[in-house]
ROPA-255916 format. One record per residue: residue number from 1; x, y, z of N, C-alpha, C in turn. Coordinates in Angstrom, 3 decimals, m for minus. Each point is the difference from the previous one (the first is absolute). Example, Ala and Ser with C-alpha at 12.3 -4.5 7.8 and 13.67 -1.06 7.14 Angstrom:
# residues 2
{loro 1; {13.190; m5.690; 7.800}; {m0.890; 1.190; 0.000}; {0.900; 1.200; 0.000}}
{loro 2; {m0.350; 1.050; m0.720}; {0.820; 1.190; 0.060}; {m0.770; 1.090; 0.730}}
END
This chain:
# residues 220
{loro 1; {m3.092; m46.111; m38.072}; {m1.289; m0.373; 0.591}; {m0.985; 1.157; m0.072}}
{loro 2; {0.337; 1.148; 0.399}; {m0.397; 1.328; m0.117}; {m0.956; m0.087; m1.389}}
{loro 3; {0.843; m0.152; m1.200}; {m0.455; 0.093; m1.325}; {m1.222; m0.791; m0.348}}
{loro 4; {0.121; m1.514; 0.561}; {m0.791; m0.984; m0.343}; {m1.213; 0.020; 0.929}}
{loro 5; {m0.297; 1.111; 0.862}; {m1.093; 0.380; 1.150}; {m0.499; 0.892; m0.762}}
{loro 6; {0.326; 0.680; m0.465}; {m0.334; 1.536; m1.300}; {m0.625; m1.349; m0.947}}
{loro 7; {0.727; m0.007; m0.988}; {m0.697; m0.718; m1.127}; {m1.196; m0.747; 0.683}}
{loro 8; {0.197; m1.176; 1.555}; {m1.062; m0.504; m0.068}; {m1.824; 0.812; m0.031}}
{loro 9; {0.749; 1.490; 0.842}; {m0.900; 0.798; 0.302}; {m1.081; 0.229; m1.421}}
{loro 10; {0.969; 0.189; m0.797}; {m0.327; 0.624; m1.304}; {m1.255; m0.770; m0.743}}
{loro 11; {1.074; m1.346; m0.298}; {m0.624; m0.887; m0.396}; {m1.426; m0.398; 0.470}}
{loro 12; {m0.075; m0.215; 1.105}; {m1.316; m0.079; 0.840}; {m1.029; 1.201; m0.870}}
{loro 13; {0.488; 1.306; 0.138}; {m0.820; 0.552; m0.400}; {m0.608; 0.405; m0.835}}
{loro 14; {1.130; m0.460; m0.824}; {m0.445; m0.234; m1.865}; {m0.913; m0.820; m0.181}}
{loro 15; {0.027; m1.323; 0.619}; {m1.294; m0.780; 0.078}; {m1.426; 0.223; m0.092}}
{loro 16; {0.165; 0.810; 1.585}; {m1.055; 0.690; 0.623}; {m0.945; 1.487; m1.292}}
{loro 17; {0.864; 0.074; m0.612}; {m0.136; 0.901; m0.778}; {m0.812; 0.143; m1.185}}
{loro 18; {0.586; m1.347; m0.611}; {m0.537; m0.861; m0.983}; {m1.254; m0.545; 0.275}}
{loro 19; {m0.360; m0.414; 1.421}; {m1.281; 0.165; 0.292}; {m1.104; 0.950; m0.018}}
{loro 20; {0.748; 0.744; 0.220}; {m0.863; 1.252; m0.360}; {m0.345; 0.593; m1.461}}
{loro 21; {0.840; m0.258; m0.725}; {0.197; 0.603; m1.262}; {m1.103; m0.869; m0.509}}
{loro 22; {m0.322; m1.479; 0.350}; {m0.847; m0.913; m0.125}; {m1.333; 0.606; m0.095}}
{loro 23; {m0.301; 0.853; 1.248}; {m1.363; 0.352; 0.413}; {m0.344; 0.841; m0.726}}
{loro 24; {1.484; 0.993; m0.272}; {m0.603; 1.399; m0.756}; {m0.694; m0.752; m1.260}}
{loro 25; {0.611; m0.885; m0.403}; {m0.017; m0.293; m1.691}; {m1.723; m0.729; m0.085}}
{loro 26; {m0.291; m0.282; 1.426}; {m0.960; m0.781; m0.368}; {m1.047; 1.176; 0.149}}
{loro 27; {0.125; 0.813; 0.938}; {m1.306; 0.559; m0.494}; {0.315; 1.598; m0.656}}
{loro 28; {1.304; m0.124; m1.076}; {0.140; 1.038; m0.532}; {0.008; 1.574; 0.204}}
{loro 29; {0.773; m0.068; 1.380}; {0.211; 1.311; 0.370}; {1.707; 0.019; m0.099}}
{loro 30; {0.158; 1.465; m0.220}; {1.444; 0.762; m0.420}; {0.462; 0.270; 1.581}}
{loro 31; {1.243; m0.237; 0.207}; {0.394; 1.039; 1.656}; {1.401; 0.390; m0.477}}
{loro 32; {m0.318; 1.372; 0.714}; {1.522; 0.585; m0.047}; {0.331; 0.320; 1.396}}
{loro 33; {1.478; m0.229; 0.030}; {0.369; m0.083; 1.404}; {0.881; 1.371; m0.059}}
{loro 34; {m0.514; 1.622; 0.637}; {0.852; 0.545; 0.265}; {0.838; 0.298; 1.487}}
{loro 35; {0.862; 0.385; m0.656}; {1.334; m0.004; 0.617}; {0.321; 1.587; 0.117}}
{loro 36; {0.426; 0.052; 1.181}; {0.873; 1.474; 0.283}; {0.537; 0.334; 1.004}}
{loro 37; {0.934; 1.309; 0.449}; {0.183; 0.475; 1.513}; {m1.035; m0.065; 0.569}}
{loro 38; {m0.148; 0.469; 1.875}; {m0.869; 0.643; 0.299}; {m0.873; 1.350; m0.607}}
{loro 39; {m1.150; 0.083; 0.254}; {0.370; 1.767; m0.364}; {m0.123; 0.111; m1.381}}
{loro 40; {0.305; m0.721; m0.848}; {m0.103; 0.451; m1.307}; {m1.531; 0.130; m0.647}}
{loro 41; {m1.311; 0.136; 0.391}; {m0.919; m0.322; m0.670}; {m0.617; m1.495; m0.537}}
{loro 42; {0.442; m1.240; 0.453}; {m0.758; m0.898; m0.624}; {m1.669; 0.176; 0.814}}
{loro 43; {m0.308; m0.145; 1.042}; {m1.511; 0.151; 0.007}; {m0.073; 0.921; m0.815}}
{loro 44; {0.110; 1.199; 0.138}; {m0.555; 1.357; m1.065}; {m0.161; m0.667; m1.547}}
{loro 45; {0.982; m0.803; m0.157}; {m0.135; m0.601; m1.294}; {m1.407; m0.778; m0.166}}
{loro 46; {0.123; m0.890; 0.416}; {m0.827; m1.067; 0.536}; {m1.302; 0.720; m0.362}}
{loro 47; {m0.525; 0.991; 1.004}; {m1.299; 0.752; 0.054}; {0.073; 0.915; m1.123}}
{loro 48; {1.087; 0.490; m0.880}; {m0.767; 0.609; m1.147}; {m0.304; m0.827; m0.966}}
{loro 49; {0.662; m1.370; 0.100}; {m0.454; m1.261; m1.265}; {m0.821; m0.546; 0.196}}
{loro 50; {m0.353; 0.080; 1.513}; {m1.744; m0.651; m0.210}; {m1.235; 1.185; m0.094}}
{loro 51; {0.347; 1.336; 0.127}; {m1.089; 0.722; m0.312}; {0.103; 0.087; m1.492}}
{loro 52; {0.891; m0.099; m0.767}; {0.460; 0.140; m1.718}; {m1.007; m1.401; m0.720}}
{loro 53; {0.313; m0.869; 1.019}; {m0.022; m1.349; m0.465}; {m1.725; m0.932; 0.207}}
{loro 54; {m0.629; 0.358; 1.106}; {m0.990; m0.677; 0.578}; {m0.865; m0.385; m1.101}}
{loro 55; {m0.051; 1.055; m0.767}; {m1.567; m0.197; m0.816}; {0.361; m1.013; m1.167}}
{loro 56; {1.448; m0.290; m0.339}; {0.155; m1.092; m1.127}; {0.326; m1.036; 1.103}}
{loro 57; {0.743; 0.251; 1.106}; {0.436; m1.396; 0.316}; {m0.324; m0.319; 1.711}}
{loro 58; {m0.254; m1.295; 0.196}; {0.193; m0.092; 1.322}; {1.125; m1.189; 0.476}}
{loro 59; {0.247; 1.512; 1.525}; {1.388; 0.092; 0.514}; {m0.118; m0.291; 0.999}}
{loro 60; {1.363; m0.783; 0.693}; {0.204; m0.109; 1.273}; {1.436; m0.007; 0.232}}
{loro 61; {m0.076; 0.466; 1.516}; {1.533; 0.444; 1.036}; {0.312; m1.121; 0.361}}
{loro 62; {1.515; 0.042; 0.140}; {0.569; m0.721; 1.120}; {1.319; 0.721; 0.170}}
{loro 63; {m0.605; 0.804; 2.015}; {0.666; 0.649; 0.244}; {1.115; m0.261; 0.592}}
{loro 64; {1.979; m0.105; 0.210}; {0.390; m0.223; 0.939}; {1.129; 0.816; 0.496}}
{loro 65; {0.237; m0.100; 1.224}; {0.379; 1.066; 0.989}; {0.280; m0.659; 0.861}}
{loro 66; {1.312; 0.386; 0.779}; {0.702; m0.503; 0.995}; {m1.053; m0.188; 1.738}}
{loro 67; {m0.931; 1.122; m0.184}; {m0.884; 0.361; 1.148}; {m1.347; 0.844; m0.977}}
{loro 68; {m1.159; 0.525; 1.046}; {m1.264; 0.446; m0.231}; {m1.001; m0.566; m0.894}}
{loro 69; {m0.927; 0.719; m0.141}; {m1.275; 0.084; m1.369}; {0.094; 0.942; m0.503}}
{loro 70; {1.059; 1.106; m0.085}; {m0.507; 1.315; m0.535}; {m0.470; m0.149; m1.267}}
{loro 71; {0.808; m0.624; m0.730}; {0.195; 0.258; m1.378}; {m1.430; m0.919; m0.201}}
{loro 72; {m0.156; m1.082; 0.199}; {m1.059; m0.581; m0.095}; {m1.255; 0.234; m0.040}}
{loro 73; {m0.210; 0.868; 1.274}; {m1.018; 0.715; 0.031}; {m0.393; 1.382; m0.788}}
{loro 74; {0.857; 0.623; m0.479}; {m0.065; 0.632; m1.156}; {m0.698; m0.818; m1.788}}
{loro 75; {0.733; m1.106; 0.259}; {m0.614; m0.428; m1.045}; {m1.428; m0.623; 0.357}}
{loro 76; {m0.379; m0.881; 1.288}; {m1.271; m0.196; m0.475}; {m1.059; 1.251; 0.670}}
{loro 77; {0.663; 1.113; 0.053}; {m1.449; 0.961; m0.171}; {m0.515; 0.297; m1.593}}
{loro 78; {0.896; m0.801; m0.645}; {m0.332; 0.165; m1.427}; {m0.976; m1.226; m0.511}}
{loro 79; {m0.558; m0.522; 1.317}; {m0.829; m1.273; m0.188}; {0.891; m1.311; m1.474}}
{loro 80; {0.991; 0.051; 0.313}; {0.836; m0.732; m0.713}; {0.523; m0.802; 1.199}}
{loro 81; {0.121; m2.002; m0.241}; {0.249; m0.603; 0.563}; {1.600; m0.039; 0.380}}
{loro 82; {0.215; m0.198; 1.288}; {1.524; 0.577; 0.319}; {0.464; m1.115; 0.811}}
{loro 83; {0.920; m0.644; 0.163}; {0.613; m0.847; 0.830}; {1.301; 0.611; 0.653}}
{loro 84; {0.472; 0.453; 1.276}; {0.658; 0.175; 0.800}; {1.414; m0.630; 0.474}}
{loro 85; {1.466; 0.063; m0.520}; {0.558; m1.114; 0.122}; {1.071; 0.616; 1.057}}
{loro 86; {0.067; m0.805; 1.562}; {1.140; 1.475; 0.596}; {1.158; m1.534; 0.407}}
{loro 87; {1.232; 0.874; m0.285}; {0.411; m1.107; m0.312}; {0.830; m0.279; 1.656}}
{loro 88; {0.025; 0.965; 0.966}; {0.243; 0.138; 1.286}; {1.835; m0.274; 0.331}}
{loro 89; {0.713; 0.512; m1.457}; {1.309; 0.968; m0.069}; {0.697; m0.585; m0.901}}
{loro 90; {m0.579; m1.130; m0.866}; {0.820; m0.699; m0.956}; {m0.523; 1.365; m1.352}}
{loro 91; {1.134; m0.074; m0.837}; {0.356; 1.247; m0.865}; {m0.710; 0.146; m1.493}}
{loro 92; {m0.933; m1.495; m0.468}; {m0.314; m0.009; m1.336}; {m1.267; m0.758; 0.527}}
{loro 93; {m0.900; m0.407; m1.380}; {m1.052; m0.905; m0.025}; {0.512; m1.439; m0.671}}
{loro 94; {m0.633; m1.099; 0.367}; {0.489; m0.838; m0.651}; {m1.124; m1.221; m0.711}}
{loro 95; {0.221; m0.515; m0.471}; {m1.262; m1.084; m0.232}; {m0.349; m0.889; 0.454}}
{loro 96; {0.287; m0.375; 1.016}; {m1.294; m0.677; 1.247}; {m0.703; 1.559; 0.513}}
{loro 97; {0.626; 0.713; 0.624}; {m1.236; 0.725; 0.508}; {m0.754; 1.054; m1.415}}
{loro 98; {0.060; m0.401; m0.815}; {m0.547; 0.757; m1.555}; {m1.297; m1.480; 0.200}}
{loro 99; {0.489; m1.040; 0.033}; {m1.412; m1.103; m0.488}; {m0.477; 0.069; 1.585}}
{loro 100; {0.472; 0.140; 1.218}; {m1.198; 0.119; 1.200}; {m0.359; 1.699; m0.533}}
{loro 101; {0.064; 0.398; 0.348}; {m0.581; 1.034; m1.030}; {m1.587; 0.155; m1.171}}
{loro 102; {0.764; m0.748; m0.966}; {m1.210; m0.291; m0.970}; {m1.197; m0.896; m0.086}}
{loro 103; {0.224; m0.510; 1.826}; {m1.249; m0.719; 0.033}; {m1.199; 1.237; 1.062}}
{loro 104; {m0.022; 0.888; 0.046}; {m0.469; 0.662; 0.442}; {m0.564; 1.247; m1.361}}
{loro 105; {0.544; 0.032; m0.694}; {m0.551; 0.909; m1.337}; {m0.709; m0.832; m0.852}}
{loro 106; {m1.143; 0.358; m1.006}; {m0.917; m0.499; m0.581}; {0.490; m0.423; m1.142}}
{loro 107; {0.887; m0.758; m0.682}; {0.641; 0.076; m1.019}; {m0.762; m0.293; m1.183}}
{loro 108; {m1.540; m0.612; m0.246}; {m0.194; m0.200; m0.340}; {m1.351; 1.559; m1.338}}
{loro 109; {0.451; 0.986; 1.219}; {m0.882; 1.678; m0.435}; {1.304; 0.508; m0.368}}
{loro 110; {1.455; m0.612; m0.262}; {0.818; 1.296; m0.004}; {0.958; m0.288; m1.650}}
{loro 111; {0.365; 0.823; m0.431}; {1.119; m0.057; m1.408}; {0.938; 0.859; 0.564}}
{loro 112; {0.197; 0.865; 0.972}; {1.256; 0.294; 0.272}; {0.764; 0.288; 1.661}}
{loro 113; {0.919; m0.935; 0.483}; {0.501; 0.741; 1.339}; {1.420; 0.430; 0.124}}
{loro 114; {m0.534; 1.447; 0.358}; {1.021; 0.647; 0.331}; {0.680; m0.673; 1.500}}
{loro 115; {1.289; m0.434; m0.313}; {0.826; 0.100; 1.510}; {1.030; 0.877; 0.505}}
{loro 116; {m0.565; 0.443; 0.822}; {1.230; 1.256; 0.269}; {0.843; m0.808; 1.579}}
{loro 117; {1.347; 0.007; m0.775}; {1.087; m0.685; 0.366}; {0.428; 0.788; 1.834}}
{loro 118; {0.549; m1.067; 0.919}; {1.217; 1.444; 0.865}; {0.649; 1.016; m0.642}}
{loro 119; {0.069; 0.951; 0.514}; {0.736; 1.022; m0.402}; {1.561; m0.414; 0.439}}
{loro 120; {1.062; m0.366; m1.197}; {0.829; m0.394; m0.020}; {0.541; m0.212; m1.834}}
{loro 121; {1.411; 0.158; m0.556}; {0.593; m0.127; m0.993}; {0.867; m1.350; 0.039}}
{loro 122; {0.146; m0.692; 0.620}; {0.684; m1.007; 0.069}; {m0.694; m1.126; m0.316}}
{loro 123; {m0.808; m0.233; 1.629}; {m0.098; m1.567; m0.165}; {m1.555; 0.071; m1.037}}
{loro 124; {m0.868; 0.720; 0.606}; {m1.218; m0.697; m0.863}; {0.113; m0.318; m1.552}}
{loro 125; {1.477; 0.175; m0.630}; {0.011; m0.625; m1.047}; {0.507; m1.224; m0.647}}
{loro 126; {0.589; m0.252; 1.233}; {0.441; m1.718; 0.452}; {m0.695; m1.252; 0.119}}
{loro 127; {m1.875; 0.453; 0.112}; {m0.948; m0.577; 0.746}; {m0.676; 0.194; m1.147}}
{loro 128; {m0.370; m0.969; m1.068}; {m0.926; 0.378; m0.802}; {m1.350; m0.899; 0.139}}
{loro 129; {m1.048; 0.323; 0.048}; {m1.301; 0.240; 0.704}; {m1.658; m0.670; m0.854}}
{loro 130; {0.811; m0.556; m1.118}; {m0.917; m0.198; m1.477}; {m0.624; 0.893; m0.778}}
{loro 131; {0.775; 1.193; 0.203}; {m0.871; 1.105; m0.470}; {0.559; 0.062; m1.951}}
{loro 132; {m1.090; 0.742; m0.428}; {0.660; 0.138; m1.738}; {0.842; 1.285; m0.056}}
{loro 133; {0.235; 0.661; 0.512}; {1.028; 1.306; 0.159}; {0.282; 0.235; 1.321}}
{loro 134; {1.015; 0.566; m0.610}; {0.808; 0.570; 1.452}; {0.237; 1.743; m0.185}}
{loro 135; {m0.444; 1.091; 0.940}; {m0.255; 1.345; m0.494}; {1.104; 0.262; 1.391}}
{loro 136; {1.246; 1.549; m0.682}; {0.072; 0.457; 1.104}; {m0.204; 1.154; 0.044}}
{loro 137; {m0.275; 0.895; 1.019}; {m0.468; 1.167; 0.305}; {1.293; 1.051; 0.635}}
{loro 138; {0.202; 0.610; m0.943}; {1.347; 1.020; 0.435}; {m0.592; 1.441; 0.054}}
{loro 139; {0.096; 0.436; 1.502}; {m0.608; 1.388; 0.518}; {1.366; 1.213; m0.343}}
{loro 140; {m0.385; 0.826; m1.069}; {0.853; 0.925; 0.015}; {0.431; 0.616; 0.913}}
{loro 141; {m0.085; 0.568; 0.987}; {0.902; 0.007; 1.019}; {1.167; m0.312; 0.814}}
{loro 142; {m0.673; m1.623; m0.391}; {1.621; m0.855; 0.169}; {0.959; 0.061; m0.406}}
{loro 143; {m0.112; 0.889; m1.290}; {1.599; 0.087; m0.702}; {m0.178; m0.523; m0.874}}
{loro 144; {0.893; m0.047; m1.740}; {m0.174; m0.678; m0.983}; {1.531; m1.165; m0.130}}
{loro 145; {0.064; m0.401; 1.162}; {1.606; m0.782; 0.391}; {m0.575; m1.707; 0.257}}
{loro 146; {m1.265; 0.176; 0.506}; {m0.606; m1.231; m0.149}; {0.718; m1.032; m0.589}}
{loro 147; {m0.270; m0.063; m1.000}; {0.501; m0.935; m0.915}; {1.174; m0.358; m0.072}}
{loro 148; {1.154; 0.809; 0.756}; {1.630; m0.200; 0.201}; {m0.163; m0.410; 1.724}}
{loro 149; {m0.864; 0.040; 0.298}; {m0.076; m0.874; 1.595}; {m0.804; m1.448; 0.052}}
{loro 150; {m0.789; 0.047; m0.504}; {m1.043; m1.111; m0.302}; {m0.116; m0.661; m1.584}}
{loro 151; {1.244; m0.902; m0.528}; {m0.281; m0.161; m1.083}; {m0.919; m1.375; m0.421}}
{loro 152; {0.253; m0.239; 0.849}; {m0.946; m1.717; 0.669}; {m1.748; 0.121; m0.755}}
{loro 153; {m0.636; 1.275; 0.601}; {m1.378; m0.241; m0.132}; {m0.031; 1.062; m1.265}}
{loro 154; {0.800; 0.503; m0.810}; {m0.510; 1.105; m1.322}; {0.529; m1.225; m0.863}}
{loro 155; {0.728; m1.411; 0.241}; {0.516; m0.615; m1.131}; {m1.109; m1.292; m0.219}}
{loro 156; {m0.985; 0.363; 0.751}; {m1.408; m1.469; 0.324}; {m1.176; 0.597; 0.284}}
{loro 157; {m0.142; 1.196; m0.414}; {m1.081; 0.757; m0.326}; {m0.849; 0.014; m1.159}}
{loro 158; {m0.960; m0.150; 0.011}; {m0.544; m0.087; m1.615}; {m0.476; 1.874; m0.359}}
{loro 159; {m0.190; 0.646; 1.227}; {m0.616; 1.494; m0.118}; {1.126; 0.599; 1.182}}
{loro 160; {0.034; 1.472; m0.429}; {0.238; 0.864; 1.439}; {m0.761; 1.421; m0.342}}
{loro 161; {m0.365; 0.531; 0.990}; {m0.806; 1.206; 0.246}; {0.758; 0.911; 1.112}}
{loro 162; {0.395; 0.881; m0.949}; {0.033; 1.277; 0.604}; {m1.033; 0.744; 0.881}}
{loro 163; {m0.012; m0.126; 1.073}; {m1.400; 0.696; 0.760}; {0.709; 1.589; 0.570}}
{loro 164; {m1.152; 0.471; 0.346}; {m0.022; 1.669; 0.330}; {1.058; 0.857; m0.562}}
{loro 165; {m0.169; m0.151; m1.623}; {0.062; 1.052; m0.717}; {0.452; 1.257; 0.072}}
{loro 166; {m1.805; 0.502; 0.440}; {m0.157; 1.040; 0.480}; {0.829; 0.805; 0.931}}
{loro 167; {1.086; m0.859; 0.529}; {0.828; 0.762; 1.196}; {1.530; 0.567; m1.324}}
{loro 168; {0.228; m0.558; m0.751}; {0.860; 0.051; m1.053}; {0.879; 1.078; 0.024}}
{loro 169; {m0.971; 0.882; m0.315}; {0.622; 1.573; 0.068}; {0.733; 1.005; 1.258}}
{loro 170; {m0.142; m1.385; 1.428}; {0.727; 0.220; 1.156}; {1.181; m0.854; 0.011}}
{loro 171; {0.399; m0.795; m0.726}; {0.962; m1.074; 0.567}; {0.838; m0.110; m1.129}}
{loro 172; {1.221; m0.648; 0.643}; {1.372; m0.227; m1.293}; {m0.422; m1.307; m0.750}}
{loro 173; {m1.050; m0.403; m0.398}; {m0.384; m1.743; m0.876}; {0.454; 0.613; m1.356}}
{loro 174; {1.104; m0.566; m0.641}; {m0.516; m0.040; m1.690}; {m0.205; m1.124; m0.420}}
{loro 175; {m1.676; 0.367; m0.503}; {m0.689; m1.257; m0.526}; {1.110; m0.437; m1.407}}
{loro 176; {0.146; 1.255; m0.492}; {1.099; m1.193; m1.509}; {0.728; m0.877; 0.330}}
{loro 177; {0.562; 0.249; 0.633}; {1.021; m0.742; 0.541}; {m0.265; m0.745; 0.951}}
{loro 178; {m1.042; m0.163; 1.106}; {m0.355; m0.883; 0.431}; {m0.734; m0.989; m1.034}}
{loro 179; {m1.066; m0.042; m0.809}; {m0.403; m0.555; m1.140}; {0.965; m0.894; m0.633}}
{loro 180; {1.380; 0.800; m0.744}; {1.136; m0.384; m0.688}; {m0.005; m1.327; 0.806}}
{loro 181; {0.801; 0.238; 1.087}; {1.041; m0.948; 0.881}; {m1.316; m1.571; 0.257}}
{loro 182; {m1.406; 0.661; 0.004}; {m0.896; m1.319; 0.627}; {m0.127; m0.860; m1.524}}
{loro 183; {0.248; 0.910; m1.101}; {m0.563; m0.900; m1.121}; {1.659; m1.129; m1.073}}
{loro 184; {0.931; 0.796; 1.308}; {1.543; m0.685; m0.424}; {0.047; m0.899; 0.422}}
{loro 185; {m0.871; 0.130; 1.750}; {0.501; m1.485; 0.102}; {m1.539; m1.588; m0.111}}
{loro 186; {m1.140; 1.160; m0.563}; {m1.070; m0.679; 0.164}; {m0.820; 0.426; m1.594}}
{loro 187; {0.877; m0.598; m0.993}; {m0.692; 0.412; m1.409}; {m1.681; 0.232; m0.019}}
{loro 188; {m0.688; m1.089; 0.354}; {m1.474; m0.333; m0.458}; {m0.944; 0.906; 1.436}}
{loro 189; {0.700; 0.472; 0.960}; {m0.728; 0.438; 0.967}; {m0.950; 1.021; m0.530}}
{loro 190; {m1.166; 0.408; 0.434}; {m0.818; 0.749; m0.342}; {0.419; 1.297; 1.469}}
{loro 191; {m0.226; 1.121; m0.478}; {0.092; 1.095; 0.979}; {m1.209; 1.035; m0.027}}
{loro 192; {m0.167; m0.043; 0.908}; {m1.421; 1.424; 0.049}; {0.655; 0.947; 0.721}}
{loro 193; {m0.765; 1.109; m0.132}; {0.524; 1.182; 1.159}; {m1.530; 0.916; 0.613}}
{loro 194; {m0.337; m0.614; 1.283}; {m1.047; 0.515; 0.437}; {m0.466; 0.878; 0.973}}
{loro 195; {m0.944; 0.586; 0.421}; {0.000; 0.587; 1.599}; {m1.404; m0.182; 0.606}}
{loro 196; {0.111; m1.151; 0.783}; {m1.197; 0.040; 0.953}; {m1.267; 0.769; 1.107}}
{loro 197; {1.353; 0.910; m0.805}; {m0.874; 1.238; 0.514}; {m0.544; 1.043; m0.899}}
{loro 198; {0.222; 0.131; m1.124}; {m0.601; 0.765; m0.727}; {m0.955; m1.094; m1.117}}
{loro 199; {0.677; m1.127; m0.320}; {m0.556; m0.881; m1.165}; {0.637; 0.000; m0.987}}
{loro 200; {1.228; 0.866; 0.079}; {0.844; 0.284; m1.652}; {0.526; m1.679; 0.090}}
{loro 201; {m0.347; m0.469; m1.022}; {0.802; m1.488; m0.743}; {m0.962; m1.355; 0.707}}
{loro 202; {m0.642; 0.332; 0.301}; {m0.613; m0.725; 0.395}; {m1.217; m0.940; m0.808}}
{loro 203; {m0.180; 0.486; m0.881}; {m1.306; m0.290; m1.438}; {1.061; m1.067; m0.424}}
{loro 204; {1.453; 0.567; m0.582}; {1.028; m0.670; m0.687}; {0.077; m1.496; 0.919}}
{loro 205; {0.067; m0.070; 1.281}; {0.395; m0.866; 0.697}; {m1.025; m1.260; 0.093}}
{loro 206; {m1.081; 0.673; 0.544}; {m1.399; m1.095; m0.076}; {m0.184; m0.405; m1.313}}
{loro 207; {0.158; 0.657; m0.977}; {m0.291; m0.735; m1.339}; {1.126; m0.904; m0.222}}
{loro 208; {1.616; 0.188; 0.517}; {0.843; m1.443; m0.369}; {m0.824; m0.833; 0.878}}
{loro 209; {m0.598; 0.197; 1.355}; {m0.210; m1.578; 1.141}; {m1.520; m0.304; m0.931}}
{loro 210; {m0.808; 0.756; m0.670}; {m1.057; m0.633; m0.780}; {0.202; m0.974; m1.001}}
{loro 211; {1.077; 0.448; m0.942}; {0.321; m0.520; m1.180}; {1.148; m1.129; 0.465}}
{loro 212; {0.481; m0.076; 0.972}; {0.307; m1.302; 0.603}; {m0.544; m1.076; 0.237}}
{loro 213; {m0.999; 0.327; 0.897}; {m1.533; m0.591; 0.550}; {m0.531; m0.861; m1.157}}
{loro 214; {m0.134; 0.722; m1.464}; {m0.307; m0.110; m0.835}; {0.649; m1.445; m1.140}}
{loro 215; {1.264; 0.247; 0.066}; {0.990; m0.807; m0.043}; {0.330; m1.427; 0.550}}
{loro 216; {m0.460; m0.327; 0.917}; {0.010; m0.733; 1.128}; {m1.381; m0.450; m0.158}}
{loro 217; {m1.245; 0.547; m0.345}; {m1.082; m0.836; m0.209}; {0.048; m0.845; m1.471}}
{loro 218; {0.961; 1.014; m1.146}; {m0.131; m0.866; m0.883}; {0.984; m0.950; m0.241}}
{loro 219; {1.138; 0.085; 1.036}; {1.233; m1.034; 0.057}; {0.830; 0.281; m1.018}}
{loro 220; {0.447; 1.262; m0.369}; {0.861; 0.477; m1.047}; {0.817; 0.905; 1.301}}
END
C-alpha cells in the first residue's frame, strides 16, 4: 500500500508537471531547476547568471526554501521578477506549487527561469517540475564523495557545477577524479567548475544556459 501511495504521489505530479511544461512551451521560455545542499551557492549562482545574462535575456526566479525571503530578496534587488516559494518543512519543490507560482510572474516578458530548488540531494529530484534541465550544484567543500552518497541526482542531471573553486587550494576535492567518477556514471553530463566569488567559470557557464535558451527557441 505504502508503494501504491508513492507512485500515486508521483503520478499526480507528473501530470501537474506536464502542465507546466505546457506553459513554458507556449510562451517559449527555458527553466532550469537547480538543485543542491544547503550552503552550496545556488543564489550566488543565480545572481551571477542574471548579471552575465540580463542584457541578452529576460529572467525570472522561483525561489524555494523551507522558511524566509532571504534569498529572494537578494534577487529582486536586482529588479528581476522573483516569486517566493516557502515550503513550511516539506524537503523539495514540486509542481503544483511551481504552477501557483507562475501565475504571479510575467511569463509573457520572460525566455528564461531560473528555479532554485530546497537545499537537499535526494528528494527534489523525485519531483520533476516541467523544467528543460535539471542542474546540480556541488560546493567544493563538501568533499568530492558526493557522487558515492548521492547517486540518484548526478544520474538525472543534465549539468553539474563545481562552485567555489577558489577555496581549492584549501581542501582535499580532486576535481579528476571527482569529474572521472560524475562522467562514469553520467556520460552526456556537462560539468563547469566555478567561483561565485571571484567569477572564474562563470562566462563558460552562462554561455551553456544561453545556448540552451537558444536551443529551446529553435526546438532542436
Amino acid at each position: 500500500m505504502k508503494v501504491s501511495v508513492v507512485q500515486d504521489i508521483l503520478s499526480a505530479n507528473d501530470q501537474l508537471a506536464m502542465q507546466n511544461r505546457e506553459l513554458f512551451d507556449k510562451h517559449d521560455i527555458c527553466v532550469i531547476n537547480l538543485m543542491a545542499s544547503p550552503g552550496s551557492g545556488k543564489t550566488s549562482l543565480i545572481l551571477r547568471t542574471i548579471d552575465a545574462l540580463r542584457s541578452q535575456l529576460r529572467i525570472g526566479v522561483i525561489e524555494g526554501d523551507i522558511a524566509s525571503t532571504v534569498d529572494a530578496d537578494r534577487v529582486a534587488a536586482k529588479s528581476v521578477p522573483v516569486v517566493q516559494i516557502n515550503t513550511g518543512g516539506q524537503c523539495h519543490l514540486d509542481a503544483p506549487m511551481i504552477q501557483r507560482a507562475l501565475k504571479q510572474l510575467p511569463l509573457a516578458d520572460l525566455d528564461l527561469i531560473l528555479i532554485e530548488n530546497v537545499g537537499n540531494l535526494v528528494c527534489p529530484v523525485a519531483f520533476g517540475l516541467g523544467e528543460d534541465l535539471k542542474v546540480m550544484l556541488a560546493s567544493a567543500p563538501e568533499g568530492d564523495d558526493k557522487p558515492y552518497k548521492y547517486p540518484g541526482i548526478f544520474l538525472a542531471v543534465d549539468a553539474v557545477v563545481i562552485n567555489k573553486v577558489d577555496l581549492l587550494p584549501y581542501l582535499r576535492f580532486d576535481v579528476a577524479a571527482f569529474r572521472e567518477l560524475v562522467r562514469g556514471m553520467n556520460p552526456d553530463v556537462r560539468l563547469f567548475e566555478v567561483s561565485c566569488d571571484t567569477g572564474e567559470g562563470i562566462e563558460e557557464w552562462t554561455a551553456w544556459v544561453s545556448q540552451e535558451r537558444a536551443k529551446r527557441l529553435h526546438g532542436s
